[in-house]
C-alpha positions in Angstrom: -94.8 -93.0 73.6 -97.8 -91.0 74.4 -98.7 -87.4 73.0 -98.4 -85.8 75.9 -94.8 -87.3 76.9 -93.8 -86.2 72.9 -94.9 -82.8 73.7 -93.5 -82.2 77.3 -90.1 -83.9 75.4 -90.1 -81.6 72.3 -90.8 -78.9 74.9 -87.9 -79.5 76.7 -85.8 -79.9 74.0 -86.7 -76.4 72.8 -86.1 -75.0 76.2 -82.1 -76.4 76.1 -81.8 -74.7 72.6 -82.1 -71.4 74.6 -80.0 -69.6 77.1 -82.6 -66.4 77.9 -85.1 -64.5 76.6 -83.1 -64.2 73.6 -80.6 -66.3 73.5 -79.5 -69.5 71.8 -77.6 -72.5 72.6 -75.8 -75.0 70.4 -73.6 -77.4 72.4 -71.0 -75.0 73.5 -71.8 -72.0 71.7 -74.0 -69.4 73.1 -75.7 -67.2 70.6 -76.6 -63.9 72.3 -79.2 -61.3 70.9 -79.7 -61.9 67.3 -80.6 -58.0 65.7 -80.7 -56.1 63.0 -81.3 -52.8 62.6 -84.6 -51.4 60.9 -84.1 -50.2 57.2 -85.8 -47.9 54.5 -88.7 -49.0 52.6 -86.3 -49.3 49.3 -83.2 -50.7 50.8 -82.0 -54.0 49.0 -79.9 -55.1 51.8 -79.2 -54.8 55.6 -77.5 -56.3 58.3 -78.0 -59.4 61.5 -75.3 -58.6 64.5 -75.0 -61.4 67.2 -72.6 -62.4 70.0 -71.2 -66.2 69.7 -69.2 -67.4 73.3 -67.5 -70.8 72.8 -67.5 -72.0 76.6 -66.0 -75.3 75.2 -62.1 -77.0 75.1 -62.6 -76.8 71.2 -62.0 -73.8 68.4 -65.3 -73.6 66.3 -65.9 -71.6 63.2 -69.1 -70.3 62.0 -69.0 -71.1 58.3 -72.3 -69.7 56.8 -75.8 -67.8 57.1 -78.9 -68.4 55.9 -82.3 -66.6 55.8 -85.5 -66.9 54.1 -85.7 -63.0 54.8 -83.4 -62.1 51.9 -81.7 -64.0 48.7 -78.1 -64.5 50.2 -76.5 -63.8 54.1 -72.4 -63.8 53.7 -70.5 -63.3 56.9 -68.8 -60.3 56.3 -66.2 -57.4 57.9 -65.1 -54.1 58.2 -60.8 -53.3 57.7 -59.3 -50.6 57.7 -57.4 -50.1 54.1 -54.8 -47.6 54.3 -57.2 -45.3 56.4 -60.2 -46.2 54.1 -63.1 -48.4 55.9 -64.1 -51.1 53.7 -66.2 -53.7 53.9 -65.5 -57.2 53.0 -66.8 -61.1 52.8 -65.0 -63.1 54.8 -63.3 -66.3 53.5 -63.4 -69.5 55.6 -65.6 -68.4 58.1 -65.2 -66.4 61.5 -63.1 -68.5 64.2 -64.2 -68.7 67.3 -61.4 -70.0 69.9 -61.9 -72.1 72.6 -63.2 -69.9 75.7 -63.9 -66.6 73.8 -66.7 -64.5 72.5 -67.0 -62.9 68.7 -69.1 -59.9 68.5 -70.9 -59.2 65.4 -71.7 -55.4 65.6 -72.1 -52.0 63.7 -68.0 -51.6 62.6 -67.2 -55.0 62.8 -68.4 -58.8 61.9 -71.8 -58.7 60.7 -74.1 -60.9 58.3 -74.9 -59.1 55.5 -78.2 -59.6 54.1 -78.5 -59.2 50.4 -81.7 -59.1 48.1 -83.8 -58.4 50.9 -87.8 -59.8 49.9 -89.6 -57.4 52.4 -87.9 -54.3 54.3 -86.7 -55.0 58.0 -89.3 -52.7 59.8 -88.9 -52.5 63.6 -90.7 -54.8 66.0 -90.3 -57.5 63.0 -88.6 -60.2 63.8 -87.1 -63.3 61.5 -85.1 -66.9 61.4 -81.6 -66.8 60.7 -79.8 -70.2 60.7 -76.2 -70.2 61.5 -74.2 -73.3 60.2 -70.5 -74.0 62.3 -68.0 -76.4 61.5 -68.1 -78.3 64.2 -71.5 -78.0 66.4 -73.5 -78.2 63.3 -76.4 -76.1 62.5 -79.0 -73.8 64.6 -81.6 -71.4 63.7 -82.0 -68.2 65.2 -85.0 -65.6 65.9 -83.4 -62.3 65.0 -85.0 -58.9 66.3 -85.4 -55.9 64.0 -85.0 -53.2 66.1 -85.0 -49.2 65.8 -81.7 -48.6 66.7 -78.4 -50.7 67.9 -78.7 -52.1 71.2 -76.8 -49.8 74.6 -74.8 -52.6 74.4 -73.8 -53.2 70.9 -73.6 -49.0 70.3 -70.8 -49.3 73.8 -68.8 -52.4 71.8 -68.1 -50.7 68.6 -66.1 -48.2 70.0 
């Protein structure tokens, strides 16, 4: 195979790994605006928010998170315990049925990014890689932005 057919091929490879400007696909999952929101200078941790839509016939489950960005990503939520918000890691992983959407927002799912080795600082952005049970594994671009997104501040509520 020639150079140029290995690049126009690994170029069009990368182009089916994304769905928009900044979006990700992974065989039936569609990954929708990785963020995080921009922290302190001294903060140890912060958070990555994402959509996942499972267009398939099959239930997935997203199952871990990894980033060079910070020592350890869990997959955690926020529950209401007896009127008290708490925040906890989820065990097994975060379902995702077949023909739905999980948000991971402010409130709600999010990755939790512990041990953070430089502070999230707006415009920055880094690689998150998301492994599911079933479609395997996919790495992410996630933007570090000023504030939530209009969209993720409206699906909180």
């Amino acid at each position: 195979m020639s150079l140029s057919r290995l690049f126009a091929l690994l170029a069009g490879l990368m182009l089916a790994a994304t769905v928009s400007a900044h979006g990700f696909k992974l065989g039936a999952l569609e990954l929708g605006h990785p963020w995080s929101r921009a922290m302190p200078e001294a903060s140890p941790t912060g958070a990555a928010y994402l959509s996942i839509k499972n267009t398939g016939k099959q239930a997935d489950t997203l199952v871990s998170a990894s980033t060079p960005r910070a020592d350890k990503a869990e997959l955690h939520v926020h529950i209401n315990d007896n009127g008290v918000m708490r925040m906890r890691e989820v065990s097994g992983g975060v379902a995702v049925a077949a023909g739905s959407e999980v948000k991971f927002a402010p409130g709600g799912y999010h990755i939790m990014l512990m041990g953070l080795k430089q502070p999230l600082k707006a415009g920055d952005h880094f690689p998150l890689t998301l492994k599911f049970a079933k479609a395997g594994s996919i790495t992410v671009e996630v933007q570090v932005e000023k504030d939530a997104p209009m969209e993720m501040e409206h699906s909180s509520h």
